[in-house]
TIPARO-598696 format. One record per residue (C-alpha): y, z, x; residue in one letter; residue number from 1. Coordinates in nm, 4 decimals. Layout:
node north Y&up Z&east X&residuo A&num NUM
...
// end
This chain:
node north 0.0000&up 0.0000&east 0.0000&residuo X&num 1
node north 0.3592&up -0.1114&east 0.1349&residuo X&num 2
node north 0.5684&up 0.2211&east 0.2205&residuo X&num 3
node north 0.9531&up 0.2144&east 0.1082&residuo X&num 4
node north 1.2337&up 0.3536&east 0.3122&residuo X&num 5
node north 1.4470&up 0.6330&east 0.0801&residuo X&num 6
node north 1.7251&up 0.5001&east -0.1224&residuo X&num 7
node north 2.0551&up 0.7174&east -0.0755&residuo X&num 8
node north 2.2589&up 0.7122&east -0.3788&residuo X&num 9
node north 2.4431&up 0.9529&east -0.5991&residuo X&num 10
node north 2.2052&up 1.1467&east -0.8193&residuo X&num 11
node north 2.0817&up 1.0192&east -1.1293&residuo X&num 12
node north 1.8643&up 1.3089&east -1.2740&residuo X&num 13
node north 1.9869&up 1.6963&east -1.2293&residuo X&num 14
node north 1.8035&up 1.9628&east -1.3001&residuo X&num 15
node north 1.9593&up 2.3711&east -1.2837&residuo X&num 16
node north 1.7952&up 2.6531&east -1.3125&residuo X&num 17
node north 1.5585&up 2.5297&east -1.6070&residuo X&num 18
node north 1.3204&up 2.7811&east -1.7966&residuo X&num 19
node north 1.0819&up 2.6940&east -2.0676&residuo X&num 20
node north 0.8998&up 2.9829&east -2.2452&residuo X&num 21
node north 0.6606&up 2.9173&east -2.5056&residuo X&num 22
node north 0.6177&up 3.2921&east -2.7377&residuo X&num 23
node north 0.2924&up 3.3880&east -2.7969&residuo X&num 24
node north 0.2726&up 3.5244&east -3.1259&residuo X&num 25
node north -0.0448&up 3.7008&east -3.3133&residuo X&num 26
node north -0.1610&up 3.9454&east -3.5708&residuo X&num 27
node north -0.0942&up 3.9105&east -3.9305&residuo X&num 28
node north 0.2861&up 3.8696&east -3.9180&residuo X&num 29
node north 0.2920&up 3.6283&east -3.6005&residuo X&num 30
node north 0.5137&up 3.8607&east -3.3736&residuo X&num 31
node north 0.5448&up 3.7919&east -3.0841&residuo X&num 32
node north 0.3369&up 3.9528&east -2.8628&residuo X&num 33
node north 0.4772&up 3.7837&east -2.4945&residuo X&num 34
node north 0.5606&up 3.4370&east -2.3153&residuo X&num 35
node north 0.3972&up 3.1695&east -2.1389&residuo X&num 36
node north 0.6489&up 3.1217&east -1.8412&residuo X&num 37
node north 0.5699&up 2.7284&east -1.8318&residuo X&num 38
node north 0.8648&up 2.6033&east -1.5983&residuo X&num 39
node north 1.0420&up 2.9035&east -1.4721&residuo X&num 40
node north 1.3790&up 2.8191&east -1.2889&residuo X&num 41
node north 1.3227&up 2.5298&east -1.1272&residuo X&num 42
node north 1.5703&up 2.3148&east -0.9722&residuo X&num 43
node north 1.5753&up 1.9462&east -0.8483&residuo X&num 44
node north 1.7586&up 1.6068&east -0.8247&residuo X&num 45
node north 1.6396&up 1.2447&east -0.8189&residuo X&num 46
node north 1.8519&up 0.9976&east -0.6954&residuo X&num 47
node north 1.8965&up 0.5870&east -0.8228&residuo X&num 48
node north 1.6323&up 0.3987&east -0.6499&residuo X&num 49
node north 1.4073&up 0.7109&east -0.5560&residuo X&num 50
node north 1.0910&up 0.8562&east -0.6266&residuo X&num 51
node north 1.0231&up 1.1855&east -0.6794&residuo X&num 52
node north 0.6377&up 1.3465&east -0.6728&residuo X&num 53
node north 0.5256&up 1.6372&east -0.8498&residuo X&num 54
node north 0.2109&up 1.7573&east -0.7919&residuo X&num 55
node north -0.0045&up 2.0972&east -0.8398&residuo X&num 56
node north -0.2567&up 2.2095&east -1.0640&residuo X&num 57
node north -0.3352&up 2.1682&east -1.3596&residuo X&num 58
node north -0.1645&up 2.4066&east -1.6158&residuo X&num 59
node north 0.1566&up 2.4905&east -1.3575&residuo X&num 60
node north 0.3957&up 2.3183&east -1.5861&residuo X&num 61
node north 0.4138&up 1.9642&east -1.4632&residuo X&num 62
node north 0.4003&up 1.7911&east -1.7687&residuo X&num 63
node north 0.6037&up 2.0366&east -1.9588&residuo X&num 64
node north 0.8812&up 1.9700&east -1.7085&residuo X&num 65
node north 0.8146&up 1.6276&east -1.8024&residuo X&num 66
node north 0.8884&up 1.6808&east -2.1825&residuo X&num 67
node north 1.1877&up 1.8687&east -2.1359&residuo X&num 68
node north 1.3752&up 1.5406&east -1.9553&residuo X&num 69
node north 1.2359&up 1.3511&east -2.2376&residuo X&num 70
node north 1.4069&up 1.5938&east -2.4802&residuo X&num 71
node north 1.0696&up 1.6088&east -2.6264&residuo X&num 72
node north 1.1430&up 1.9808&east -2.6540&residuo X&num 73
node north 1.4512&up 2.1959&east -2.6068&residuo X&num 74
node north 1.4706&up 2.4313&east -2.2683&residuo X&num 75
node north 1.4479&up 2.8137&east -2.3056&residuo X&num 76
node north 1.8004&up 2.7770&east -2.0894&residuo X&num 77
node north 1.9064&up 2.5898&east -1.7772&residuo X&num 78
node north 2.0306&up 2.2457&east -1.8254&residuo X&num 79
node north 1.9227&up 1.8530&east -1.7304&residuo X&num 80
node north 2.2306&up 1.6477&east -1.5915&residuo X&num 81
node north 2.1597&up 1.2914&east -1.6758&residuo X&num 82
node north 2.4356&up 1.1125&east -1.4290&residuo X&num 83
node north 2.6533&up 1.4360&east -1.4791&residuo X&num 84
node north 2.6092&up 1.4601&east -1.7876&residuo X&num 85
node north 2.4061&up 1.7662&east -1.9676&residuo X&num 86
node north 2.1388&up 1.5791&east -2.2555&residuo X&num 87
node north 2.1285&up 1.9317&east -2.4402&residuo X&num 88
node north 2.4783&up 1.9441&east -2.5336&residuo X&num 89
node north 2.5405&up 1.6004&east -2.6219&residuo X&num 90
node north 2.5825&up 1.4582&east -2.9606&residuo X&num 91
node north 2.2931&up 1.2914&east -3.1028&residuo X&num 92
node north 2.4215&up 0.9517&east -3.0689&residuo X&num 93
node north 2.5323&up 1.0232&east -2.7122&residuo X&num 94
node north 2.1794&up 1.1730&east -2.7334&residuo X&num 95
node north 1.9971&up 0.8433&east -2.8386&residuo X&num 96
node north 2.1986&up 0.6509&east -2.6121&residuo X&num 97
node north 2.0492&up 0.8202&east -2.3300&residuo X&num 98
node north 1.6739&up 0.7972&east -2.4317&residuo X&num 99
node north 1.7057&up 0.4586&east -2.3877&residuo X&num 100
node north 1.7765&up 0.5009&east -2.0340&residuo X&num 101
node north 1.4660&up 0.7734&east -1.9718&residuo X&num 102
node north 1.1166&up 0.6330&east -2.0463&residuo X&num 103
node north 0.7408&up 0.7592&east -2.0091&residuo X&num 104
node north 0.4443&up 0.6199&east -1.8854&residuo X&num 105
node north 0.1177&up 0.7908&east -2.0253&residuo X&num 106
node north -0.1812&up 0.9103&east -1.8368&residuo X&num 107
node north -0.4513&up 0.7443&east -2.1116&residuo X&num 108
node north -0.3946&up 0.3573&east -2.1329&residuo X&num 109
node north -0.6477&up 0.3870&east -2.4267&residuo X&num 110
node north -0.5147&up 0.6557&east -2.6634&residuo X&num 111
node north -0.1384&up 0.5820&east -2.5661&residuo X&num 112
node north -0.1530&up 0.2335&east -2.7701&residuo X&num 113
node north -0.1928&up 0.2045&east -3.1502&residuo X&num 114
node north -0.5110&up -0.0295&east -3.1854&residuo X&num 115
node north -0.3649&up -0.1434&east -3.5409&residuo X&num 116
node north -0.0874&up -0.3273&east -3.3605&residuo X&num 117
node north -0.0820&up -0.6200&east -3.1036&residuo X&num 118
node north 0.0611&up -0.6156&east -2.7405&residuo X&num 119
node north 0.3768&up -0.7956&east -2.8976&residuo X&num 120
node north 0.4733&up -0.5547&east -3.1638&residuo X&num 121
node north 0.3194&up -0.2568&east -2.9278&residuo X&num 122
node north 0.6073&up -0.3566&east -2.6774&residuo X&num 123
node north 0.8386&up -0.4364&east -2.8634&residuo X&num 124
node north 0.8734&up -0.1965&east -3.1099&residuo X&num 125
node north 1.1134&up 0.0115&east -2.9113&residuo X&num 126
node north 1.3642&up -0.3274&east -2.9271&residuo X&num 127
node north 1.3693&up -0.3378&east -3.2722&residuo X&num 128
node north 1.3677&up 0.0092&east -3.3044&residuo X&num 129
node north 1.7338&up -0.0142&east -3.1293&residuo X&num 130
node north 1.8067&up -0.3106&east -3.2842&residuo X&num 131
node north 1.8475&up -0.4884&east -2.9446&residuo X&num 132
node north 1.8057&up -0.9173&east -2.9777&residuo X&num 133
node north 1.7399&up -1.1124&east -3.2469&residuo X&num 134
node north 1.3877&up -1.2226&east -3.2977&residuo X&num 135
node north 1.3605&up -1.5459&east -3.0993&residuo X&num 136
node north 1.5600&up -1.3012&east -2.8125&residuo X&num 137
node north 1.2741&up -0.9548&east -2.8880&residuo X&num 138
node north 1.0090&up -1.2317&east -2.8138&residuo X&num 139
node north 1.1596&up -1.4036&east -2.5024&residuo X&num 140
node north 1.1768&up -1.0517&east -2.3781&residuo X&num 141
node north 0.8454&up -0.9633&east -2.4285&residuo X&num 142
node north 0.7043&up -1.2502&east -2.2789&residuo X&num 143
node north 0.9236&up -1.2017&east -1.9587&residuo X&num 144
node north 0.7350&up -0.8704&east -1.9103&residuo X&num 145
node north 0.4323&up -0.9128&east -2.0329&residuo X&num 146
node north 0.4165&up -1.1722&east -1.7160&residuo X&num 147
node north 0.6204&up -0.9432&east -1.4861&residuo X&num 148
node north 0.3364&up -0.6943&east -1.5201&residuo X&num 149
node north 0.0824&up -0.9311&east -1.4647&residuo X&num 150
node north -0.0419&up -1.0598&east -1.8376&residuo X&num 151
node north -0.0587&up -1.3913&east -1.9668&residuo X&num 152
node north 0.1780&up -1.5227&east -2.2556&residuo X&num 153
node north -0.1275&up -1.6191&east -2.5207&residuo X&num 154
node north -0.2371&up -1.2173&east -2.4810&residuo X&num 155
node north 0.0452&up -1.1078&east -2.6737&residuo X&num 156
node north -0.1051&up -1.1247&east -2.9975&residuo X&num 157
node north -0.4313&up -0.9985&east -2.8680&residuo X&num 158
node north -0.5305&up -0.5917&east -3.0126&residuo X&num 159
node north -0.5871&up -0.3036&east -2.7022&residuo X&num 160
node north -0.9734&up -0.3188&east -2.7590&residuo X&num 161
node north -0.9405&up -0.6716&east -2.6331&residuo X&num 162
node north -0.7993&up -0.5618&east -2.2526&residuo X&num 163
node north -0.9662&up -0.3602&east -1.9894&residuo X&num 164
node north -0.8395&up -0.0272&east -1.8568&residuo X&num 165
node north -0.5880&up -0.1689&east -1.5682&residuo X&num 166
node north -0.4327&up -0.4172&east -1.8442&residuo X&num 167
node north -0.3909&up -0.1889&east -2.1213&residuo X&num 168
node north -0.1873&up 0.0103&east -1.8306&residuo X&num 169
node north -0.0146&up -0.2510&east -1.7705&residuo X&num 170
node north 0.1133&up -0.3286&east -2.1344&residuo X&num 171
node north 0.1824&up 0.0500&east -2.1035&residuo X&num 172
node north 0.4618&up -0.0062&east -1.8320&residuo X&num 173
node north 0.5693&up -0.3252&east -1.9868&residuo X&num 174
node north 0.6245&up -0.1002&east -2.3284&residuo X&num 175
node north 0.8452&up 0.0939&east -2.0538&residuo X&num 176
node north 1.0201&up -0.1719&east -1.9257&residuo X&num 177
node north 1.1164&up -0.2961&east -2.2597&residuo X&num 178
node north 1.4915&up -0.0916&east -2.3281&residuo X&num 179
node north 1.5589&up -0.1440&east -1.9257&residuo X&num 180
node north 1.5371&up 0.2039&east -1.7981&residuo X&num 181
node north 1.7026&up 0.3644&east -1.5134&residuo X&num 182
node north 1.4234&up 0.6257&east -1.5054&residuo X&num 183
node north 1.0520&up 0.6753&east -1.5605&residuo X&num 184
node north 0.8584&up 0.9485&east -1.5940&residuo X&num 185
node north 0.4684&up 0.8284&east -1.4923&residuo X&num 186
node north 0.2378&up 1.1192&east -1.6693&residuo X&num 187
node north -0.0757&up 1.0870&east -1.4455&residuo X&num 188
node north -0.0272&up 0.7130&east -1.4442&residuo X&num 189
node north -0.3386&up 0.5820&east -1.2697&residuo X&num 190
node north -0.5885&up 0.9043&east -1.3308&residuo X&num 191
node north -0.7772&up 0.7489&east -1.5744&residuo X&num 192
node north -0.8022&up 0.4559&east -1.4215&residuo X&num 193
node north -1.0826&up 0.2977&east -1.1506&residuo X&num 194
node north -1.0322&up 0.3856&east -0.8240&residuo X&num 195
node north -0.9915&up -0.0268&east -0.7307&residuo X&num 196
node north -0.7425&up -0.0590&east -0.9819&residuo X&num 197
node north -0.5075&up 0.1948&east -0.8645&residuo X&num 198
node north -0.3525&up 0.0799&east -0.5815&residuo X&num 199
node north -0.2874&up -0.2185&east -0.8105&residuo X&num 200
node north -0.1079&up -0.0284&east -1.0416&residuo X&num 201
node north 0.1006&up 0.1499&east -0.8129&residuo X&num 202
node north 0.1937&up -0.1800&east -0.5952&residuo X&num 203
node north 0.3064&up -0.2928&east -0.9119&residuo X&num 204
node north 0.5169&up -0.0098&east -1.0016&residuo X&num 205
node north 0.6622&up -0.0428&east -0.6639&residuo X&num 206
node north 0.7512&up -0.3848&east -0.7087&residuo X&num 207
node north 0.9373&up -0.3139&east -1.0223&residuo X&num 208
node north 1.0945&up -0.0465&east -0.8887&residuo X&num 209
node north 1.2998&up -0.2465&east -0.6186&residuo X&num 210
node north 1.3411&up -0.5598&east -0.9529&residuo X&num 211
node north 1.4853&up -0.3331&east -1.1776&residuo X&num 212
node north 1.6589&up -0.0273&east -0.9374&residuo X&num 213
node north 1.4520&up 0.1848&east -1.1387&residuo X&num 214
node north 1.3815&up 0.5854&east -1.0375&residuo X&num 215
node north 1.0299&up 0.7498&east -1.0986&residuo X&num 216
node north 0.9503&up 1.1172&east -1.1735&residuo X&num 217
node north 0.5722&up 1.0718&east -1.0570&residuo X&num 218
node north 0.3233&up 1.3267&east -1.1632&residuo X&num 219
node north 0.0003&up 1.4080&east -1.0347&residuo X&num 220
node north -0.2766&up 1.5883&east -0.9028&residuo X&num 221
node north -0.4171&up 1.3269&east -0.6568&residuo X&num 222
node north -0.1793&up 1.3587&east -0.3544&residuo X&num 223
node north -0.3553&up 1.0561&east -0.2000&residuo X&num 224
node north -0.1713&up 0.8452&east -0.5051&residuo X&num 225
node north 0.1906&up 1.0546&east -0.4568&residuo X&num 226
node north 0.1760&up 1.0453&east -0.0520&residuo X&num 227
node north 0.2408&up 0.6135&east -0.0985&residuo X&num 228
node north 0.4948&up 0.6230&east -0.3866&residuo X&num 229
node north 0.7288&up 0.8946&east -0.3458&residuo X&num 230
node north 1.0266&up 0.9441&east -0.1245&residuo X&num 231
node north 1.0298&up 1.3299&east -0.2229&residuo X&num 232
node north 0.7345&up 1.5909&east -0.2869&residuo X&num 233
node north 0.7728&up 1.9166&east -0.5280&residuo X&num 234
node north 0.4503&up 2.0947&east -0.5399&residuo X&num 235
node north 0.4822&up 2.3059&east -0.8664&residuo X&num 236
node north 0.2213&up 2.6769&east -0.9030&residuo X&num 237
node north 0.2359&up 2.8713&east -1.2173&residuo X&num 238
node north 0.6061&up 2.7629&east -1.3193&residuo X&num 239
node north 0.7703&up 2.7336&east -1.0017&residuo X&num 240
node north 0.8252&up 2.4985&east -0.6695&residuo X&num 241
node north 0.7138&up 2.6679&east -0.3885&residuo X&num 242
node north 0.7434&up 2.3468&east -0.1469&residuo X&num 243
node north 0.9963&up 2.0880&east -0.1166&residuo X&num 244
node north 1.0298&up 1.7935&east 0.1100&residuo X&num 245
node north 1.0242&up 1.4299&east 0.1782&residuo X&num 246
node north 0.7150&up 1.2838&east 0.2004&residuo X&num 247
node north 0.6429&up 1.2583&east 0.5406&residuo X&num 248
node north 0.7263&up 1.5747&east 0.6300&residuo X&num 249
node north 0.4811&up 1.7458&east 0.3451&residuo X&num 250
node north 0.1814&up 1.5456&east 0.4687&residuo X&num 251
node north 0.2378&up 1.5913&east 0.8261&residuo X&num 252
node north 0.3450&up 1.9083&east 0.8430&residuo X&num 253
node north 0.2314&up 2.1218&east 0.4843&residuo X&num 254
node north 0.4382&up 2.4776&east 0.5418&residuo X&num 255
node north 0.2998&up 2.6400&east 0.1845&residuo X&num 256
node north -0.0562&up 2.7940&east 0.2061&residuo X&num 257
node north -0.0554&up 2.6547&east -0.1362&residuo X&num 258
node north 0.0538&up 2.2617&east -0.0264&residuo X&num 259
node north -0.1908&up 2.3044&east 0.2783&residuo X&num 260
node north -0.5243&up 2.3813&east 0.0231&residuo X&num 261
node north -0.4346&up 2.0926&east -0.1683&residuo X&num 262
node north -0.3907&up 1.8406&east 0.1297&residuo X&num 263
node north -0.7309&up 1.9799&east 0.2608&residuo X&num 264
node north -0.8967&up 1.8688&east -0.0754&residuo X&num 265
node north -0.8169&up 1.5381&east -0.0058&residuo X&num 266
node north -1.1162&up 1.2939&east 0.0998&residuo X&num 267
node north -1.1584&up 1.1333&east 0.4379&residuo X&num 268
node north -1.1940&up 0.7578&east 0.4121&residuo X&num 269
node north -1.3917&up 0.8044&east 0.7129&residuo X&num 270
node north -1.7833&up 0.8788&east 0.5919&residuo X&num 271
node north -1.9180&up 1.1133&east 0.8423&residuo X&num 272
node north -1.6233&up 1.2843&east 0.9324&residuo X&num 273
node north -1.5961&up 1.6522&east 0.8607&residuo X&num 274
node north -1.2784&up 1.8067&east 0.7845&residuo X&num 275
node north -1.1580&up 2.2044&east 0.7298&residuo X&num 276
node north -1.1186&up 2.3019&east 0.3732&residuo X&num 277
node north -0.8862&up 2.5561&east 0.2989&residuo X&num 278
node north -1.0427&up 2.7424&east 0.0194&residuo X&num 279
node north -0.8359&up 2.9443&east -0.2356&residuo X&num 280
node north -0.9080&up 3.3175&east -0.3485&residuo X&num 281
node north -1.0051&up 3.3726&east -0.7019&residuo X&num 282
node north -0.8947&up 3.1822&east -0.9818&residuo X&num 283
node north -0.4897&up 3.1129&east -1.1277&residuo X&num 284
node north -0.3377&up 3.4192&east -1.2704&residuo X&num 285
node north -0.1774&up 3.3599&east -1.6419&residuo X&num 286
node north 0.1253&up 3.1851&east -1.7103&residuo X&num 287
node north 0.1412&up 3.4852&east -1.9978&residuo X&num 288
node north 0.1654&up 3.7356&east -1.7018&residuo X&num 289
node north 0.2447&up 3.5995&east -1.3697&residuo X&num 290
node north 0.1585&up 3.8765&east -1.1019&residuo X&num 291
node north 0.5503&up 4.0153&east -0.9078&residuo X&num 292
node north 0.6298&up 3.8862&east -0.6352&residuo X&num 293
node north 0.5019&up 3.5543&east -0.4543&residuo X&num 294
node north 0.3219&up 3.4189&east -0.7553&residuo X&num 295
node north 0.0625&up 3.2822&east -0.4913&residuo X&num 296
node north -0.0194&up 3.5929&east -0.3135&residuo X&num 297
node north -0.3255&up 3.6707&east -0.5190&residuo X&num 298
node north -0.4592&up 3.4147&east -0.3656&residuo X&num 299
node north -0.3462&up 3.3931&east -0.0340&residuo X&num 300
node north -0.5104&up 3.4724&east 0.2743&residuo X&num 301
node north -0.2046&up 3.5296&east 0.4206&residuo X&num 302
node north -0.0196&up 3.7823&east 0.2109&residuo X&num 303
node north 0.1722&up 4.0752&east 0.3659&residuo X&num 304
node north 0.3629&up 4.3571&east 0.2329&residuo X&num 305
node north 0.6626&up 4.2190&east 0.0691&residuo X&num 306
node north 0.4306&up 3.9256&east -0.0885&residuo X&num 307
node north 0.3235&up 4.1850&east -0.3673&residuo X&num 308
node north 0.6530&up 4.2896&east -0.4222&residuo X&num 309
node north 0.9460&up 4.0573&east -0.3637&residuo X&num 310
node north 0.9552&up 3.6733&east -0.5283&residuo X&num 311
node north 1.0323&up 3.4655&east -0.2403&residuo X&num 312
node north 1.3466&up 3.1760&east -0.2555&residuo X&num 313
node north 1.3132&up 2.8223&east -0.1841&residuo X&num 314
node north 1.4696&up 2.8475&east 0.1337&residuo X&num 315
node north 1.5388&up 2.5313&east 0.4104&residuo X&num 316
node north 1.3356&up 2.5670&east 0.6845&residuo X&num 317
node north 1.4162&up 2.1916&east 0.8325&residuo X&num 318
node north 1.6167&up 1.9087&east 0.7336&residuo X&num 319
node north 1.4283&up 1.7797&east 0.3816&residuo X&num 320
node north 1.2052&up 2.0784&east 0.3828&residuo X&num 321
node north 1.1804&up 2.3792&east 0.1691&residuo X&num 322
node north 0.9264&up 2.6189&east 0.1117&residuo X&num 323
node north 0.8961&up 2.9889&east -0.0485&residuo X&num 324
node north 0.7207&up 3.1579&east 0.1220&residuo X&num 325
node north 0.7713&up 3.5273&east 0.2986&residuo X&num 326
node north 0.5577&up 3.4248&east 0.6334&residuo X&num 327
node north 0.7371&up 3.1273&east 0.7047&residuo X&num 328
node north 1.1163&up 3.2503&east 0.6101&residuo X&num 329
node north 1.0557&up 3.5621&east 0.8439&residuo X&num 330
node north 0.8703&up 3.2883&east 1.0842&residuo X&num 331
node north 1.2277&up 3.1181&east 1.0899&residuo X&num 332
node north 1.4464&up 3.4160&east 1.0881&residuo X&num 333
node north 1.2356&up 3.5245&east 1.4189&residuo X&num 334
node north 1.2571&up 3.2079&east 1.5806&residuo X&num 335
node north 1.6517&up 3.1707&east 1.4856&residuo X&num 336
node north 1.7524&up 3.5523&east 1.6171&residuo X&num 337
node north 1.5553&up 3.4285&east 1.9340&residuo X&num 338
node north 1.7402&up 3.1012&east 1.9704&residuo X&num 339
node north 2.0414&up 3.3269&east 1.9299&residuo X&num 340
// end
């Protein structure tokens, strides 16, 4: 897969200090008995042209991140700056105008299209939805993506059952393309797909990218799939970022204990070649309850005292790199009162 150099431009996507807490209610009135800390104050920015992977396990609030920039659902508090602007307190017009700008592309390419309608109404429903075109223009349209994503013209007024996996992901980003986006949020894009067909897929969302100056939010468990896209890495546990940093620093130089497990789950192409595995402690506390502290440090092997006690900060430890993490800030403060 072709690598990209980072795009520097002003930021397109802001996100400050964003919590969203779902109440857990129960017993025969429904009161609510606590909080599932989903996304718990997390901060980042994407840039025009840029790429942007988030990656952890599942259940540590990726996708519910996801649905907050869609204004899917409403933030617990925080705010998302769409160019400067914050979505939450705009009027609903304002509001629709900007959902054109901010599309999705789902992880299954068989349950995300309605197999009662054909590849031509399936992508362009969204055009007549905003009343962009005329007819003759909707259909023009459609058939310019449809072949910019690889489909022929005559497959338009085919039904999903009739495509394969990779091409029913494919009418999947062309129903994204459709309104011209400046950003897209790819759910798990190529998960469900073959392993041959990936790389495919994400050559061709690379390709559009640099057509139509477009800006992915990429998420993802497979860091094999994130490590080739992205120009930025946010690896997300139980609510929060606890690493930060471009991609080439994450996967040569993984500062989390958290970010260096996950790499070490990663495959070697090479059969016959062993490689350590960093193996995690117990299982993932609950989002209801997250332990005090480090939210990692019950399973840590590094953990010290103030890892029970006091949350750690996303702190710079180089230039593009942050981390939270108690062993490497006092690492860094060491090394800087010795410099000094």
């Amino acid at each position: 897969m072709e690598k990209r150099q980072s795009i520097k431009n002003k930021p397109l996507l802001s996100i400050n200090q964003l919590k969203k807490y779902f109440p857990v209610r129960a017993g025969l009135l429904s009161k609510t008995k606590g909080f599932v800390h989903a996304v718990d104050d997390v901060n980042l920015t994407i840039r025009q042209g840029e790429t942007l992977g988030l990656v952890g396990e599942s259940g540590c609030g990726k996708s519910t991140l996801a649905r907050v920039v869609l204004m899917l659902i409403q933030p617990t508090s925080g705010e998302v700056l769409f160019e400067g602007q914050n979505i939450f307190t705009m009027l609903s017009q304002q509001r629709q105008q900007i959902r054109r700008q901010i599309q999705i592309i789902f992880q299954d390419p068989y349950s995300s299209l309605n197999p009662r309608l054909t590849v031509e109404t399936i992508v362009g429903e969204a055009l007549s939805v905003h009343k962009i075109g005329n007819k003759q223009e909707r259909r023009d349209r459609i058939l310019y993506l449809l072949e910019r994503v690889g489909l022929r013209p005559d497959q338009m007024k085919r039904y999903p059952h009739e495509f394969s996996g990779g091409q029913r992901q494919r009418i999947g980003i062309a129903r994204a393309l459709a309104l011209n986006p400046r950003l897209i949020i790819g759910d798990e894009p190529v998960s469900a797909l073959d392993v041959s067909i990936q790389a495919q897929v994400l050559n061709l969302l690379m390709e559009l990218q640099r057509e139509f100056s477009l800006s992915f939010l990429i998420i993802s468990h497979d860091l094999r799939n994130v490590e080739h896209v992205s120009d930025n890495v946010a690896v997300m546990y139980l609510g929060k970022f606890v690493e930060y940093a471009t991609a080439a620093l994450l996967y040569s130089n993984p500062l989390h204990p958290y970010t260096i497990a996950l790499l070490s789950a990663i495959p070697h192409p090479e059969p016959g070649r062993k490689k350590t595995r960093t193996l995690l402690l117990g299982e993932t506390p609950s989002a209801m309850n997250p332990p005090p502290g480090c939210r990692f440090h019950t399973r840590c092997r590094f953990r010290f005292d103030p890892c029970d006690k006091i949350e750690p900060e996303l702190s710079r430890i180089s230039s593009g790199q942050w981390v939270a993490c108690h062993l490497r800030n006092s690492s860094m403060s060491k090394k800087d009162q010795t410099e000094n």
